[in-house]
N, C-alpha and C positions, 0 to 999 in steps of 0.2 A: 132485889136484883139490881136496882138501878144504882146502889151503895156500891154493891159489887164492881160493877164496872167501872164505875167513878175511882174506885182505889185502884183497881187494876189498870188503869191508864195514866193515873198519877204515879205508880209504883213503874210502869215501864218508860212514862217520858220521866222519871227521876232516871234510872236507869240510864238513858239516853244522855242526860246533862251531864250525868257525873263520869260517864265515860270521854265526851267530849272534851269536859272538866280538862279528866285526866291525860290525855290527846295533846292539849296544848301545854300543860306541864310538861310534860317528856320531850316534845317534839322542839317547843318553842323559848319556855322557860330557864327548865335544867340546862341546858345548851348554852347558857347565857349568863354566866356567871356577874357579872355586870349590875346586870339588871336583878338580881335579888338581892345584891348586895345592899341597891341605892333602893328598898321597899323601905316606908316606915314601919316602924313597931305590930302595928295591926296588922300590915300588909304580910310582913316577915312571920309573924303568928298563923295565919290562914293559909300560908304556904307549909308552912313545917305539917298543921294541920291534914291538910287536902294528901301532902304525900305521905305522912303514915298512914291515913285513913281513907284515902280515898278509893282505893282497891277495893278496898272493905267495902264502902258504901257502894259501889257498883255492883257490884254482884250480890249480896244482901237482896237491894231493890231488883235485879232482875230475878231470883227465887223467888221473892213475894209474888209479884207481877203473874209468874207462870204458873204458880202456887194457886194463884185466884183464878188465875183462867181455867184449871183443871177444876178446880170444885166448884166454878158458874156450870161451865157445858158439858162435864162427865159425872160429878158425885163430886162427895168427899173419900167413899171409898176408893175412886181411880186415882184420887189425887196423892191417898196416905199410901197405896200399893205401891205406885212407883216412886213416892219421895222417900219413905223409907229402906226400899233396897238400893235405891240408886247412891242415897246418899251414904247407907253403911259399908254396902261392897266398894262403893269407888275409894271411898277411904281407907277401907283392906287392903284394897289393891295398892294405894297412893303407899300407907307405913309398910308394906313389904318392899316399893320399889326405893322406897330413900332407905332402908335398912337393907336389903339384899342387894338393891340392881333388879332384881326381877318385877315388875315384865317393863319395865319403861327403858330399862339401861340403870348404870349410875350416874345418880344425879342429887343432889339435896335444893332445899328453897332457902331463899333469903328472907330481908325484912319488906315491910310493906304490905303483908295479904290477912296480916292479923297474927293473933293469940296461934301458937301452932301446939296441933294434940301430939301429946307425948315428945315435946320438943322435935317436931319432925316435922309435920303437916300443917298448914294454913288451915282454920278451922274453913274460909272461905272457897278453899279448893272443891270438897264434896259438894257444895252448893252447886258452883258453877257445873260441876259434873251432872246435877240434877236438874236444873233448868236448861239447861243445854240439851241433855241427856232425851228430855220430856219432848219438846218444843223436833228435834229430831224424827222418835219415833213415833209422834202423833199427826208430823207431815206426812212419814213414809206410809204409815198403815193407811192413813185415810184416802193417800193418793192410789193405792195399791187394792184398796176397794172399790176407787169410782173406776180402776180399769177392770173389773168386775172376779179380780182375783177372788177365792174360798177357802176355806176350811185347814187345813195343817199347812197346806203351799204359803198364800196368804200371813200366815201366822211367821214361818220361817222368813221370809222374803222381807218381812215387815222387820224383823229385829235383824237380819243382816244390812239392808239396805239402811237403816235408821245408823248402825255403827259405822258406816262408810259414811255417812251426812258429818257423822260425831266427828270420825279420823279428818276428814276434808278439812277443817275446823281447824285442827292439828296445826297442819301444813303450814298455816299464818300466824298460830296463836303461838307454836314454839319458837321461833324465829324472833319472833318480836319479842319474848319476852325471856330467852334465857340468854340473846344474841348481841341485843344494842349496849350502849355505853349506860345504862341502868337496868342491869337484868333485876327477874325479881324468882329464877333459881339459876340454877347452872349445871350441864353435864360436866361427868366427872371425867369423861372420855371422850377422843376426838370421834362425832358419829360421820359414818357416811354418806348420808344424806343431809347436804346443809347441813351440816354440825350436828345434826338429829342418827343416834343410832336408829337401823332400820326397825330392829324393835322395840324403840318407843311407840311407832305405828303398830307394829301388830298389836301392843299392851294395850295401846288406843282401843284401838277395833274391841279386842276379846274384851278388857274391863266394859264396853257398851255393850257387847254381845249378852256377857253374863247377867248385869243387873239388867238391861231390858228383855230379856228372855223372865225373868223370874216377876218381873210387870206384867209381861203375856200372859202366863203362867194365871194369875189373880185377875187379873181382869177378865170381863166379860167377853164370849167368842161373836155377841152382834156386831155388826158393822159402825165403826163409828157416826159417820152420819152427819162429820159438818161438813158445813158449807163454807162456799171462799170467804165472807164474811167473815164466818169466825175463824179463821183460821190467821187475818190478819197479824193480830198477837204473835204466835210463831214463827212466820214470816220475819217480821220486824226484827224478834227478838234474833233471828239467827242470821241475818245480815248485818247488823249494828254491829255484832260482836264479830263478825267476818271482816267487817268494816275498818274497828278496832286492831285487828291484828295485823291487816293487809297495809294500812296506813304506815302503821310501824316499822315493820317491814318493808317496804320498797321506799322511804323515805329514809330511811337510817339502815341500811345495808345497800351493799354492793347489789350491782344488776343482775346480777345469777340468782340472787331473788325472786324475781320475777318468776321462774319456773316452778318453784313449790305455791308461789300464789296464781299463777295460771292454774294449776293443778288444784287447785282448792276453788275455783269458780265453776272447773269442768266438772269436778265430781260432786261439790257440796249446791255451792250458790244456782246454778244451771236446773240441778234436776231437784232443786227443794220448789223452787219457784213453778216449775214446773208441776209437782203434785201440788200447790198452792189453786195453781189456775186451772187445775184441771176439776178441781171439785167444786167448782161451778155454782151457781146459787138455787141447786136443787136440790132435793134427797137424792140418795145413789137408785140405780137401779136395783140393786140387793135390797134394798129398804123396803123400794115399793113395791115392787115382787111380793114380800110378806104383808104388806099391805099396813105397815106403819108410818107413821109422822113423829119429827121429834119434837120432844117436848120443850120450849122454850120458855117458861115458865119460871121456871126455876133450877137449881141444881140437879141434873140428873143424868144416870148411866144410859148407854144405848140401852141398857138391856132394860128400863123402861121407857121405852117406847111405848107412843098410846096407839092401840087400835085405829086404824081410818074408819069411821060409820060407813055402814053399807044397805042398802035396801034391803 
């Protein structure tokens, strides 16, 4: 266990550097033509480096990172349930909307995000959808249990609100990265919303809606059952990359900006923090009602739960 966390806190402050990394590349570097010129040979090596790859390396590190976190404090089953639909729908989703338009708008990707499947897709994009996708719906449900939500309500509530954490996400992450002076795809079409057709947000929404319904679906109906402690991890991981996009964003685009990244603290940053802090460093009430403790021991699902002794 303690190998565990050790890699999973290396895998997310990797994650954290290399997004950084790549922060002051875009922002400070490329901008500067100047100064890459006068690099030495090494210098000029690690840069060509870092910007084909460095995309790559950040999100990589942040799927490990949440990868591990899912099979410390739910299983290996919670963690293979949702990383396998998450990452093959969203990649369904992704090769129908660079080859139809549907559901995202037209749009295709450029270079930077890696090897792309079927000359189309960033194999990195599904990733991101999956760690993103996890760290979401694992805020929303657990927050959505310590308010003592149950049964089918709970369940629904949980995978809508988890795709509106996702869409929130949206608001900064498309802006920044299809919009500044190095995008890394492009819509085909002028969208309505800051350059965003309005249904790339609904594709947003439903591509979450679907694979984390089908996560629901497989996983177990106990109560997740952490606590703000662990919950640290998905915290982190969905403000850094909130972080990441907002930077981008109101730093290299005009002030009308502002408004889709206001909108992205209201609806994502605001109310994840919020189930963050609300699940407290107790079991839920739902837990203890049945009269379990969880097990921290080792990897495992709510739904083993140990017994509390009783006289």
């Amino acid at each position: 266990m303690k190998q565990l966390v050790i890699a999973e806190n290396a895998s997310l402050g990797g994650h954290i550097v290399a997004m950084t990394f790549g922060l002051c590349g875009l922002l400070l570097v490329l901008p500067n033509p100047d100064f890459i010129a006068n690099l030495p040979p090494f210098g000029l090596k690690a840069f060509e480096l870092s910007m084909g790859q460095g995309g790559v390396g950040y999100i990589v590190l942040g799927a490990i990172a949440v990868a591990l976190f899912l099979y410390r404090t739910l299983g290996l089953r919670s963690c293979l349930t949702f990383m396998v639909p998450s990452i093959v729908l969203s990649l369904s989703s992704e090769l129908l909307g660079t080859s139809t338009g549907f559901p995202f708008g037209a749009y295709h990707y450029l270079t930077g995000l890696g090897y792309k499947v079927a000359g189309l897709v960033p194999f990195t994009i599904p990733l991101s959808w999956f760690y993103m996708g996890a760290v979401c719906y694992v805020l929303a449900r657990n927050g959505l249990e310590r308010l003592g939500l149950r049964g089918w309500l709970r369940g629904v509530m949980a995978i809508a609100l988890g795709a509106v954490f996702l869409t929130s996400w949206d608001l900064v992450l498309d802006p920044a990265m299809s919009q500044t002076s190095f995008p890394f795809w492009e819509f085909e079409e002028l969208g309505e919303f800051f350059g965003m057709p309005y249904r790339n947000l609904s594709g947003w929404w439903g591509t979450g809606v679907v694979f984390m319904a089908v996560a629901s679906l497989l996983w177990s109906s106990e109560p997740l059952n952490l606590k703000r402690s662990q919950l640290t991890l998905p915290l982190m991981t969905y403000i850094v990359n909130f972080a990441f996009g907002a930077v981008i964003t109101v730093t290299s685009l005009d002030h009308g900006f502002w408004v889709p990244t206001a909108l992205s603290v209201l609806t994502g940053v605001v109310p994840v923090i919020a189930c963050w802090w609300i699940a407290g460093d107790r079991p839920s009430i739902e837990a203890v009602g049945k009269g379990v403790m969880p097990d921290t021991t080792g990897p495992a699902m709510a739904s083993s739960l140990k017994p509390v002794a009783t006289k």
